[in-house]
VOGU-3710 file (C-alpha; in Angstrom, 3 decimals, decimal comma):
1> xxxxxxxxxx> 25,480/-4,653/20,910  27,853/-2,595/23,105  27,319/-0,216/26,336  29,364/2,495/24,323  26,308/2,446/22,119  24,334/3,672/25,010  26,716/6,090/26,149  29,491/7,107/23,982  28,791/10,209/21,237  29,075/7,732/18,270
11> xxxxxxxxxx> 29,378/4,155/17,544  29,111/1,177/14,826  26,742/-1,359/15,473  27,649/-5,033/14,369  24,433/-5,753/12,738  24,500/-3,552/9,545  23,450/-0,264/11,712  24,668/2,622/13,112  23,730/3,896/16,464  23,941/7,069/18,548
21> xxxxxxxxxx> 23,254/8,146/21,794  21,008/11,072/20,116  19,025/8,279/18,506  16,978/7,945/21,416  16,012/11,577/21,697  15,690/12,057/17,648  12,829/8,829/17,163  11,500/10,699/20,153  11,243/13,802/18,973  10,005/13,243/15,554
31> xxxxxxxxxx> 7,484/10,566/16,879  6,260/13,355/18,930  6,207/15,565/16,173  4,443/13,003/14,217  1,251/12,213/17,049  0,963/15,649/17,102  -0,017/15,913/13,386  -1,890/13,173/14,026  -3,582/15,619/16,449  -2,621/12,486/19,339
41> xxxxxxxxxx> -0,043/14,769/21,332  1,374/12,366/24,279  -0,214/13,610/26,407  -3,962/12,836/25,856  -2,688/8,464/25,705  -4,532/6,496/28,813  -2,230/6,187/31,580  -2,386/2,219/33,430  -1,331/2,244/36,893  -0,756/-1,435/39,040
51> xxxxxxxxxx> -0,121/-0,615/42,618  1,284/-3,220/44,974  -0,055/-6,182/42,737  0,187/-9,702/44,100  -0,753/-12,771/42,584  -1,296/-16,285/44,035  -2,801/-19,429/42,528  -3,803/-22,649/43,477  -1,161/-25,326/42,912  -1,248/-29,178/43,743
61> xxxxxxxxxx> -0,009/-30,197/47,100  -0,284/-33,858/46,311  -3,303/-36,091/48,466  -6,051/-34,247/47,338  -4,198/-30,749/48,721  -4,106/-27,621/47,143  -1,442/-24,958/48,501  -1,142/-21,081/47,345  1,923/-20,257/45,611  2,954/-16,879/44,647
71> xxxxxxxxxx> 3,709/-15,850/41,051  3,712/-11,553/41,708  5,307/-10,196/44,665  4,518/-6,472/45,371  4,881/-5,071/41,798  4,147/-1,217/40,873  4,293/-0,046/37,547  3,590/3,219/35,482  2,356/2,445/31,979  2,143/5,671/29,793
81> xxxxxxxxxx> 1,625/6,376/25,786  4,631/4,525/24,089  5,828/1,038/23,880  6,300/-0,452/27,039  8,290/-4,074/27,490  7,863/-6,547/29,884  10,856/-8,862/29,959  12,545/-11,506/32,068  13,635/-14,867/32,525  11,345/-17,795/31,727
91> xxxxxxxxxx> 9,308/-18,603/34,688  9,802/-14,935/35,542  5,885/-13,805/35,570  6,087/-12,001/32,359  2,621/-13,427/30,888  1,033/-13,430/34,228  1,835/-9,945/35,014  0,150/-9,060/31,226  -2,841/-10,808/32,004  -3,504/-9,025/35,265
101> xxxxxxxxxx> -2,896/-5,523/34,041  -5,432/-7,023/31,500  -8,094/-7,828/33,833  -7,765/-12,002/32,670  -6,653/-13,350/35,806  -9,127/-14,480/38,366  -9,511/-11,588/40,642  -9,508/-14,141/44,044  -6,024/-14,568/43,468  -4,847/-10,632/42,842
111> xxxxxxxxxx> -4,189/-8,064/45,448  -3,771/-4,819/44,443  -5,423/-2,624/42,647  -5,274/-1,209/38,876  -6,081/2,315/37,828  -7,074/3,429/34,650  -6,340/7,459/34,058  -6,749/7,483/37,892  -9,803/5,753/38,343  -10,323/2,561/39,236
121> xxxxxxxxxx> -10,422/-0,252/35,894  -14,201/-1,065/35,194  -15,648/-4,622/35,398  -15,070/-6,635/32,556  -11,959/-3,971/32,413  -10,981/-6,825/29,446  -13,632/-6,035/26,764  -12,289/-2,689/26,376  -9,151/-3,117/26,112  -7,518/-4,527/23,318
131> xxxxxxxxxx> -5,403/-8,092/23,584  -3,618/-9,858/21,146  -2,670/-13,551/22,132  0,697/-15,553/21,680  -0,934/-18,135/19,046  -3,046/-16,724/16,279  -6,743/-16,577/16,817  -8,156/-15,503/13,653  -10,957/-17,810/11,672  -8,356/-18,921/8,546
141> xxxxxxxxxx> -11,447/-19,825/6,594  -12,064/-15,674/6,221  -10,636/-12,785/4,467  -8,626/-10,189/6,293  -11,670/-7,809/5,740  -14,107/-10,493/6,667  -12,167/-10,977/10,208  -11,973/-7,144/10,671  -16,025/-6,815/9,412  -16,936/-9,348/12,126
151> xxxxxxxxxx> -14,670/-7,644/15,408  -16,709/-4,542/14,166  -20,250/-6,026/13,499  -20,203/-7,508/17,655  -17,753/-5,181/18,901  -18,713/-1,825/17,916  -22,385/-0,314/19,174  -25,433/-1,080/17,384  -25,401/3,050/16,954  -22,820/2,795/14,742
161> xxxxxxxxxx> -23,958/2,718/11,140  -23,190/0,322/8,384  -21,133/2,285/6,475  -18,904/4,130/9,841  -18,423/0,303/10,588  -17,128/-0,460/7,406  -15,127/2,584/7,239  -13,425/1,634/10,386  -12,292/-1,517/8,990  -11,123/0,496/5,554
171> xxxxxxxxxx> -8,960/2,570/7,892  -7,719/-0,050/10,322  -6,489/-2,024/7,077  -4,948/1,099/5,789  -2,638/1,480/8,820  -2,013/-1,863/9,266  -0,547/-2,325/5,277  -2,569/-4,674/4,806  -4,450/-3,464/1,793  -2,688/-5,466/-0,912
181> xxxxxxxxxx> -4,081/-8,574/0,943  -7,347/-7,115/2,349  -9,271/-9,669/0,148  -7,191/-12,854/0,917  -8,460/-15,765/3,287  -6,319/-15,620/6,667  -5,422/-19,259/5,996  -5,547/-23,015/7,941  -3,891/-25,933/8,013  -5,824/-26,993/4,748
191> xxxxxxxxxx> -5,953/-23,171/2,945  -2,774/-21,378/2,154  -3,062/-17,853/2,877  -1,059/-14,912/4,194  2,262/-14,388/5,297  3,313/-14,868/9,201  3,622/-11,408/9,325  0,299/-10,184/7,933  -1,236/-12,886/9,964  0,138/-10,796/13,225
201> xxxxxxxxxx> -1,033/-7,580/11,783  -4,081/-9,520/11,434  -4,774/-9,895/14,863  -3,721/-6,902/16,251  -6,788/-4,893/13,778  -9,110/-7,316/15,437  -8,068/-5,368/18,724  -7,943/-2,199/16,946  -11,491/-1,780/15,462  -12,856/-0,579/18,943
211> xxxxxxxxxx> -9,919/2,202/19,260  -8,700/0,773/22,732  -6,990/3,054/25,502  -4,754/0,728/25,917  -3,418/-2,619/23,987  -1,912/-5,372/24,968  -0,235/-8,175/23,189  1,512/-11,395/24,719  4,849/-12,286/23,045  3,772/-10,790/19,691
221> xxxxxxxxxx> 7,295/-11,672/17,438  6,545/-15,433/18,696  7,245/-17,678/15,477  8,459/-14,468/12,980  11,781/-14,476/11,966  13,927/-11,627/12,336  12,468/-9,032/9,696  9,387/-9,767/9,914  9,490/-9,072/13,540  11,142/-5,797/13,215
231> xxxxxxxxxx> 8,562/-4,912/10,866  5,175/-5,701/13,525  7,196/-3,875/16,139  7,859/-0,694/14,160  4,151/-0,766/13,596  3,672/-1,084/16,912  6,113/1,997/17,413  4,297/3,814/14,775  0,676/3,048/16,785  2,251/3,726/19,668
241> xxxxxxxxxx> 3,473/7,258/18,539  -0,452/8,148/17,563  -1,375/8,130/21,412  -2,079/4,893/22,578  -0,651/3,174/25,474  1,167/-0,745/24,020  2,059/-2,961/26,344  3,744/-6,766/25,653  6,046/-9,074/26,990  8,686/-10,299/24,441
251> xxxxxxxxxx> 11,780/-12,743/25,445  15,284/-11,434/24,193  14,734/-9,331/21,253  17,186/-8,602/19,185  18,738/-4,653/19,386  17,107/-2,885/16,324  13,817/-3,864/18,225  15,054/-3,399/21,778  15,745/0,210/20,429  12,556/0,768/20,150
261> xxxxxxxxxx> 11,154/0,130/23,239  10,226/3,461/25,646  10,043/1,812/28,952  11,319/-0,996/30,246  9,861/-3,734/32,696  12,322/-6,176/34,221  11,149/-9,028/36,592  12,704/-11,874/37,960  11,132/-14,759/40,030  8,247/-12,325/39,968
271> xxxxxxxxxx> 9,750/-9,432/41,347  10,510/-6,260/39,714  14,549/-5,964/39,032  14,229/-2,784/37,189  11,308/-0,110/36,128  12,099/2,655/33,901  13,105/4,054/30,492  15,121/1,259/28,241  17,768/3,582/27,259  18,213/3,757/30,728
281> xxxxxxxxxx> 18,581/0,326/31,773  22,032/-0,364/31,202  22,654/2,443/33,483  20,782/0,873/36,029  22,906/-2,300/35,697  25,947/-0,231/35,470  25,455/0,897/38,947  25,239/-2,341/40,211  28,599/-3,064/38,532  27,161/-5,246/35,385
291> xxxxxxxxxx> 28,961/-3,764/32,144  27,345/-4,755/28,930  30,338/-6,153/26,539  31,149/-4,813/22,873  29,131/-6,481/20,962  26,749/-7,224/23,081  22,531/-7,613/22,595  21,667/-5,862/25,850  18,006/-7,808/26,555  20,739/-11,018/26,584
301> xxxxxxxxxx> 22,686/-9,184/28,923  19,884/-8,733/31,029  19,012/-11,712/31,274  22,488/-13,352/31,553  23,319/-10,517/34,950  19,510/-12,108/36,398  20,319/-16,091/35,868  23,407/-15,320/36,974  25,490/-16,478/34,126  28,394/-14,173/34,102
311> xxxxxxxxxx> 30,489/-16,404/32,059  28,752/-14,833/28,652  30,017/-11,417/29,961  34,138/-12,459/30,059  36,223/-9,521/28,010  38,553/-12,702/26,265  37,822/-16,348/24,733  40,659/-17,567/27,788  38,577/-15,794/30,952  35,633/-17,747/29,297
321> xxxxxxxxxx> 37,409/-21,244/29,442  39,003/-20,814/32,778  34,898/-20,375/33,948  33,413/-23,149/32,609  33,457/-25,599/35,169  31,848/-22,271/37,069  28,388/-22,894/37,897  26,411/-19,560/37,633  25,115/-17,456/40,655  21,950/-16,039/41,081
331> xxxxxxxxxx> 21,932/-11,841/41,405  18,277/-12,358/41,928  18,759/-10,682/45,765  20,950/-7,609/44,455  19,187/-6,462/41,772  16,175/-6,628/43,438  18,026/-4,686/46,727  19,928/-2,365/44,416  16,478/-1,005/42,470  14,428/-0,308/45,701
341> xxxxxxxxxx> 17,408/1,814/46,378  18,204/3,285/42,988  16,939/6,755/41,631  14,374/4,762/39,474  12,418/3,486/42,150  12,529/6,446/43,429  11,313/8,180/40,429  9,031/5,206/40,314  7,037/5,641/43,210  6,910/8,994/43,107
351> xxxxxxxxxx> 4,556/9,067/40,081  2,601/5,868/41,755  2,036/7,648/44,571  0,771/10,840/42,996  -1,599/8,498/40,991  -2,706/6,796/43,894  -3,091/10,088/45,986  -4,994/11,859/43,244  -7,315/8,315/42,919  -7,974/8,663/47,041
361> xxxxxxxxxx> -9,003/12,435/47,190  -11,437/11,873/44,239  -13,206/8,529/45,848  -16,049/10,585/47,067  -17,113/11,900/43,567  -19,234/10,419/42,116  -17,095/10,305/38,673  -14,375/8,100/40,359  -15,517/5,120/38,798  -15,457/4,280/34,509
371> xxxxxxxxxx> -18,862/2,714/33,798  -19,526/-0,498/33,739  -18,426/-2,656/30,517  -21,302/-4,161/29,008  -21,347/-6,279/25,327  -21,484/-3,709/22,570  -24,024/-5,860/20,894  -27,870/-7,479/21,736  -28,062/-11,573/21,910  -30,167/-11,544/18,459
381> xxxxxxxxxx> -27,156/-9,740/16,830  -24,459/-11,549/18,070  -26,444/-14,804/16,698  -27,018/-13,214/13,385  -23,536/-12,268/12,937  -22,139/-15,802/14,463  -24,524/-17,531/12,028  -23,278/-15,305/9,226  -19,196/-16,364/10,022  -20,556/-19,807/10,266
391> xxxxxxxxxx> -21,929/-20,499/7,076  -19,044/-18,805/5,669  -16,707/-21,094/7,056  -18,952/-24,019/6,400  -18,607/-23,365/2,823  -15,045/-22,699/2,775  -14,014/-25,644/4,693  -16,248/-28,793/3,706  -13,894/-31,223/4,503  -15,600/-32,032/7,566
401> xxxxxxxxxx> -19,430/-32,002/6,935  -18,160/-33,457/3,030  -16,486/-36,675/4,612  -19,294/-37,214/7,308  -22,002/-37,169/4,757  -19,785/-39,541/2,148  -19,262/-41,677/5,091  -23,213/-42,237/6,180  -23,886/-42,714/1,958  -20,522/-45,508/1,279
411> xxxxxxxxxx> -22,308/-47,293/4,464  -25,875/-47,098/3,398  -24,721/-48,223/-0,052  -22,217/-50,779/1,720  -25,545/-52,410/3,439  -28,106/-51,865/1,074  -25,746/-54,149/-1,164  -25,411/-57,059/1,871  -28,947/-57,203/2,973  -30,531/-56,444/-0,236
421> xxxxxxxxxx> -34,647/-56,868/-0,284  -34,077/-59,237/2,901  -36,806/-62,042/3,575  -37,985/-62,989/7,039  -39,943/-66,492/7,074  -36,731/-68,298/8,947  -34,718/-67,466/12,013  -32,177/-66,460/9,628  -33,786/-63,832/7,637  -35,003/-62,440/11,020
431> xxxxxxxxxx> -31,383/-62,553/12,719  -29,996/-60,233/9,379  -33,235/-58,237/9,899  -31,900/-57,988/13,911  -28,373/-56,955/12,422  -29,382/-54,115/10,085  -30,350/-52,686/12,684  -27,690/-53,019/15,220  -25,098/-52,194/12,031  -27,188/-48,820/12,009
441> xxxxxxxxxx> -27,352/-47,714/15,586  -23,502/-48,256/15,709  -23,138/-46,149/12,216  -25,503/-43,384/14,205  -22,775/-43,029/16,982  -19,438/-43,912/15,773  -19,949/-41,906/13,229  -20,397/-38,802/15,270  -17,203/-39,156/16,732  -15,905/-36,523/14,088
451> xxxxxxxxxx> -17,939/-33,705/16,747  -15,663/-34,518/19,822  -13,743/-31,521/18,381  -15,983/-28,957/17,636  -14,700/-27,100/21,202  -11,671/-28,835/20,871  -10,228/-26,804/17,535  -11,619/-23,701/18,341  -11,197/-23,673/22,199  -8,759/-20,973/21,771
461> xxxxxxxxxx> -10,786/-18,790/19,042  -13,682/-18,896/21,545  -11,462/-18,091/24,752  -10,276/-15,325/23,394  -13,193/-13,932/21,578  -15,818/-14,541/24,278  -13,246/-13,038/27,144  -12,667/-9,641/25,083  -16,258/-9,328/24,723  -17,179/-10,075/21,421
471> xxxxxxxxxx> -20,222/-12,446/21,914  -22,686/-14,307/25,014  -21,734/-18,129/25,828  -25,382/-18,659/25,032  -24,924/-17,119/21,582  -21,759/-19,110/20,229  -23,261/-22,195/21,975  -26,389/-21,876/20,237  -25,111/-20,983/16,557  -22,618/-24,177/17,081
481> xxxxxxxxxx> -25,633/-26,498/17,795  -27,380/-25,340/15,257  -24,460/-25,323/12,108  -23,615/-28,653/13,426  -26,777/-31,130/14,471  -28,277/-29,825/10,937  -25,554/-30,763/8,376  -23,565/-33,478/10,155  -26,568/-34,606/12,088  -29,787/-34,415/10,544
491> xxxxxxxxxx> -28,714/-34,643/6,722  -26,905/-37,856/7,516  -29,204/-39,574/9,350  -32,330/-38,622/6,256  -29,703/-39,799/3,937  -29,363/-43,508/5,540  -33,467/-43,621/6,537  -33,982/-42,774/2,455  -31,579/-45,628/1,147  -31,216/-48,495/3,967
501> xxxxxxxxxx> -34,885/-48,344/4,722  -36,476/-49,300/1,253  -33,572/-51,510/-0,299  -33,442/-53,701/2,449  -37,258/-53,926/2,556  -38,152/-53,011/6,223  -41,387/-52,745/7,440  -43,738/-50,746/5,017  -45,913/-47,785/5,855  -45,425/-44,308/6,090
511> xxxxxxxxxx> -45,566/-44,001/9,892  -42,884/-46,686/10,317  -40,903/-44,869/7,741  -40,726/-41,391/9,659  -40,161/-43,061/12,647  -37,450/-45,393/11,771  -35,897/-41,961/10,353  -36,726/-39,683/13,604  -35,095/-42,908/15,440  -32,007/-42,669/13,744
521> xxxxxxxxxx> -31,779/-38,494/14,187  -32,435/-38,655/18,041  -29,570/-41,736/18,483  -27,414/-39,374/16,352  -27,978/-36,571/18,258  -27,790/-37,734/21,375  -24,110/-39,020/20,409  -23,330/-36,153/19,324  -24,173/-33,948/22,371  -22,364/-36,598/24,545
531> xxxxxxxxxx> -19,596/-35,649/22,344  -20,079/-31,744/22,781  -20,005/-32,440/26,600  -16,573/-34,473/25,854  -15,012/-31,785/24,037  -15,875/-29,077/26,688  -14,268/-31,089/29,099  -10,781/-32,512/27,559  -8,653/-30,005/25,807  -6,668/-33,114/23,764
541> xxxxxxxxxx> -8,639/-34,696/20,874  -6,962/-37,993/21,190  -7,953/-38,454/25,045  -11,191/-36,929/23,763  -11,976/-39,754/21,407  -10,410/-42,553/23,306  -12,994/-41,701/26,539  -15,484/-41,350/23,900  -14,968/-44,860/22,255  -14,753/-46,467/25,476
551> xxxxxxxxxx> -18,406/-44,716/26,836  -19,705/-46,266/22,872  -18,014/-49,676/23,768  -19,969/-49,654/27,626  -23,151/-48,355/25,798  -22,999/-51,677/23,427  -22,335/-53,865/26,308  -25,355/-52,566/28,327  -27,738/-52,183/25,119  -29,581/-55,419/25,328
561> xxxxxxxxxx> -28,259/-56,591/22,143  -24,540/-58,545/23,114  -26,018/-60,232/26,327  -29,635/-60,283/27,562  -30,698/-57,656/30,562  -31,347/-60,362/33,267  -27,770/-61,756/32,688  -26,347/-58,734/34,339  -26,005/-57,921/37,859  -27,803/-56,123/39,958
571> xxxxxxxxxx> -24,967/-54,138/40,613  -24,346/-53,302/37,393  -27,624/-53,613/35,000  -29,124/-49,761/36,016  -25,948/-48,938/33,736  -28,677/-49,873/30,718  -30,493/-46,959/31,315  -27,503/-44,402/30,140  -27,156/-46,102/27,575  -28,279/-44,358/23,917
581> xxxxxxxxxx> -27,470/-48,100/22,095  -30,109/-49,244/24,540  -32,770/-46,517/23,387  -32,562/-46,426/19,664  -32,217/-50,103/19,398  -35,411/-50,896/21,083  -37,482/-48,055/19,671  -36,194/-50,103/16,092  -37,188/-53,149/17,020  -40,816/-52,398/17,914
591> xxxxxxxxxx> -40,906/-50,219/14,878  -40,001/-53,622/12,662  -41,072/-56,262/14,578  -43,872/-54,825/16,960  -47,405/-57,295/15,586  -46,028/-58,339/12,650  -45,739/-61,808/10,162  -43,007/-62,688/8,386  -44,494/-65,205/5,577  -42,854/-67,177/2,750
601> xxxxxxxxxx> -45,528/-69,517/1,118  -46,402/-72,013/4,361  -43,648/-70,795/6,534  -44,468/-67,980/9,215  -42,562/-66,278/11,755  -43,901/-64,058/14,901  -42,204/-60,712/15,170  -43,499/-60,461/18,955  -41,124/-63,364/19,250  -38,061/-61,564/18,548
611> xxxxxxxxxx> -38,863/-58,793/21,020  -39,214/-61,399/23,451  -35,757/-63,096/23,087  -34,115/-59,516/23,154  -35,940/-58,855/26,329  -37,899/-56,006/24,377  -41,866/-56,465/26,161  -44,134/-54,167/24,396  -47,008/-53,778/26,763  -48,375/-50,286/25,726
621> xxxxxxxxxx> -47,806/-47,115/23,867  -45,642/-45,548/26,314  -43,389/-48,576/26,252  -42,470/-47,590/22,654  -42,385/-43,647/22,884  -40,147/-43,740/26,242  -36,980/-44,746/23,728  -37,504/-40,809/21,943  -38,430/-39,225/25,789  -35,485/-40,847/27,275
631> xxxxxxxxxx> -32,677/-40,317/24,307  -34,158/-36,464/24,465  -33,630/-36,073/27,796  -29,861/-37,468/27,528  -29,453/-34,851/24,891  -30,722/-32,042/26,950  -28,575/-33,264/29,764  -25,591/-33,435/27,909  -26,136/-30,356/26,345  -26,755/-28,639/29,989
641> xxxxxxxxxx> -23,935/-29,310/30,864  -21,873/-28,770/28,697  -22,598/-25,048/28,389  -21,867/-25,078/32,102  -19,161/-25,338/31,046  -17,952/-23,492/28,221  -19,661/-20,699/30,647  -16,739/-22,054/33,433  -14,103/-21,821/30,681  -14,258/-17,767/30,048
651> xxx> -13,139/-17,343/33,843  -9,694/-19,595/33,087  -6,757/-18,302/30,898
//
């Protein structure tokens, strides 16, 4: 792009376009025209006010030290209806500047305050607002109007009816396009569905269902290619023009979607460099003696004047070579000088400080304030409707409960077929009797290695969805629990009790049976909430399952089984008791060799004498039921804690 396309009466555009001066005023004007039709004149859009906004966090200072380092230095902004761009260098403070004016940064390390139409922004200022992440977070498993159906069902009051619910999500797919793929699944890694494009839209209608004052969206032409990104951002323009209030950071657009933009944000090393219509900006940059080129894109022009690269600015190929060996200067200091002295500052603060003295002469009423953000929704709802998305996407996407379940029946068959109708009148039919049951234990909690990344895949879904409002911790926690420990869990574990137990001819009876089966369900489960706690914890499924393998590998060691309790050091043998191998293997043992004979014509064998060697003493009832008490009470444990926290994780970004 060129500066005479900024200021001269007419000029060509290198990209296919044509460009005025007037076009400014003209989308203005008939975007104006247009909101009021829509009966959205601009004036009645929310108006978002930062005042003197700082922002510190905690950084490592090496030897167990923490120091402050600061990301926003003394920012004020005016955000008004229209499209309004935050851009800058990387490392500038773009994303962190969003996320404040968004209410998702920790408020210990803001200072400042944010006003909302003149009034201070409510707590939980984030649920009612609408923000629309880098990466996609949409369930791929669902339809478009299954997505938008669910933002409404735990977003929208529990006043609204049925069918105003589902005509909000009939109208939000209506302006979004998106009606000739209303009925198609988002899409996954393992499910094709729609394009990159109507994936975007996607996730900006899960932010529109609630009709927020003001939306905000972080880098939204991320991974679009050129039209595609043109397209979400005239959208945008087109929302913007109804009387809402859009705010994003984008890096470097290209001009047809710079041309769009009504105000302009510039920072640099946090700081603001310029504040004020984009038409304007190369004005601005003009009076600090920075010409934009023929030809050139004027956000890379920007950006070049900031890192100081001047060499991309040169007027011939030769002024270019004779700077190469030219390292570039910063202009960090002089832009930042020449806008605190510049007319837009000026104009600026003006409008901040009108805001701000408006805010301070109406502190005494008492309708200063915006009332308090609370979830749309009750707890029972927010389950039902969790459940509902659930079972949905347990359908859709079997892979995971289908290979766990094939997995537990190819091993049951596998040992059924070694250690078929087993004897038990020699030392060796007893020692095979000793390793069916050590080959099941180990099935029960390698094989629930698969739920180290239940958190782990949808750590970012949840993030997002629990920190706009859209459900409880306790509510997602309890709906996962529940669509996981029942198919991957339970099922399993009935499925290996039905098949091992009889065709290897364990000990008969009823009683034995159930418990042998309840055995094998408490050792899975309590893997599997150790795994829960796992995934809260590490965000990287490979360091996920290699800490889990190596806490199954110490639980073997310590289980009684490998090497004999009183071989073990003091120092190290109270490691038995967190050990769930150590649990389920004794409560199997008494359960199959507790009293009982093992007879083959004249030759016997003592079952009490097995539990002996293993170090297994059976001396009363509670001896035996301890195994269940104990792996319960490492499940609850592990399952404590780890909705500690997933409840820690909403306050991070």
């Amino acid at each position: 792009m060129q500066n005479q396309a900024f200021n001269q009466d007419s000029a060509d555009i290198d990209l296919g376009v044509k460009y005025t001066k007037n076009d400014w005023s003209e989308i203005t004007i008939n975007d104006r025209k247009s909101a009021a039709g829509n009966g959205s004149a601009s004036g009645h859009a929310s108006v978002l006010s930062a005042h003197n906004i700082d922002y510190w966090v905690k950084v490592s200072g090496g030897c167990c030290k923490s120091a402050d380092k600061q990301i926003l230095t003394n920012i004020s902004a005016v955000f008004k209806q229209g499209m309004s761009a935050i851009m800058g260098p990387t490392g500038s403070g773009k994303s962190s500047f969003l996320d404040v004016l968004a209410g998702r940064k920790d408020p210990a390390g803001v200072r400042g305050h944010l006003l909302l139409d003149g009034k201070p922004v409510p707590e939980n200022f984030k649920c009612m607002v609408g923000y629309v992440v880098q990466d996609d977070v949409v369930m791929g498993t669902l339809t478009v109007r299954e997505n938008f159906s669910f933002s409404a069902a735990l977003r929208l009051p529990s006043s609204v009816s049925t069918g105003e619910r589902n005509e909000r999500v009939r109208q939000v797919i209506k302006d979004l396009g998106l009606t000739r793929c209303a009925d198609t699944k988002v899409g996954n890694e393992f499910i094709r569905g729609v394009s990159g494009g109507e994936r975007k839209r996607c996730n900006i209608g899960m932010e529109l269902i609630i009709s927020p004052p003001v939306l905000f969206l972080d880098e939204p032409t991320t991974g679009l290619d050129a039209n595609t990104a043109n397209t979400v951002l005239m959208f945008l323009r087109k929302l913007s023009r109804k009387g809402r209030t859009i705010i994003f950071s984008i890096h470097q657009p290209r001009f047809s979607i710079y041309r769009l933009f009504d105000n302009l944000l510039l920072l640099s090393q946090g700081v603001t460099v310029y504040h004020g219509p984009a038409r304007e900006a190369l004005d601005f940059f003009k009076t600090q003696g920075f010409i934009c080129q023929e030809h050139n894109n004027p956000p890379d022009f920007f950006l070049d004047v900031i890192n100081g690269d001047l060499r991309a600015l040169a007027d011939d190929d030769q002024t270019v070579d004779d700077d190469l060996e030219t390292e570039p200067v910063s202009q960090h200091d002089m832009l930042v000088e020449g806008f605190k002295k510049s007319q837009w500052n000026q104009r600026l603060r003006s409008e901040a400080e009108a805001i701000s003295n408006e805010f301070e002469s109406n502190r005494c009423n008492k309708g200063d304030k915006h009332e308090k953000i609370e979830y749309a929704t009750s707890f029972g709802r927010q389950v039902g409707v969790l459940a509902w998305r659930s079972v949905r996407n347990l359908i859709r996407n079997p892979e995971t409960a289908g290979i766990t379940i094939g997995s537990s029946l190819l091993f049951s068959i596998i040992i059924s077929a070694i250690f078929w109708q087993l004897g038990g009148s020699t030392d060796r039919d007893v020692k095979d009797r000793e390793g069916v049951l050590f080959f099941l234990i180990m099935n029960q909690m390698f094989f629930n290695m698969s739920a180290v990344e239940i958190f782990i895949n949808e750590r970012k879904l949840f993030m997002h969805e629990n920190m706009s409002g859209f459900y409880r911790v306790s509510s997602y926690f309890i709906v996962k629990l529940i669509f996981d420990i029942i198919p991957l869990r339970m099922v399993p574990a009935i499925i290996t009790s039905c098949i091992v137990y009889f065709s290897v001819d364990l000990r008969p009876g009823a009683d034995n049976f159930f418990l042998f089966m309840l055995c094998l369900f408490m050792t899975c489960l309590t893997a599997a909430c150790l795994c829960f706690l796992l995934s809260s914890l590490i965000r990287v499924f490979s360091v996920a399952q290699l800490t889990l393998a190596l806490s199954y590998v110490l639980m073997m060691l310590f289980g009684g089984f490998l090497i004999q309790f009183d071989s073990i050091g003091d120092w190290l043998s109270w490691l038995q008791y967190l050990s769930i191998f150590k649990y389920g293997m004794t409560a199997l043992y008494i359960i199959e060799f507790k009293d009982r004979q093992f007879c083959n014509g004249t030759t016997c064998f003592d079952g009490n004498l097995s539990l002996a060697q293993s170090d297994m003493d059976f001396e009363s009832t509670w001896d035996f039921w301890q195994n269940y008490v104990a792996l319960a009470g490492l499940s609850v444990v592990f399952l404590i804690l780890c909705y500690i926290q997933l409840r820690r994780m909403k306050k991070t970004t």
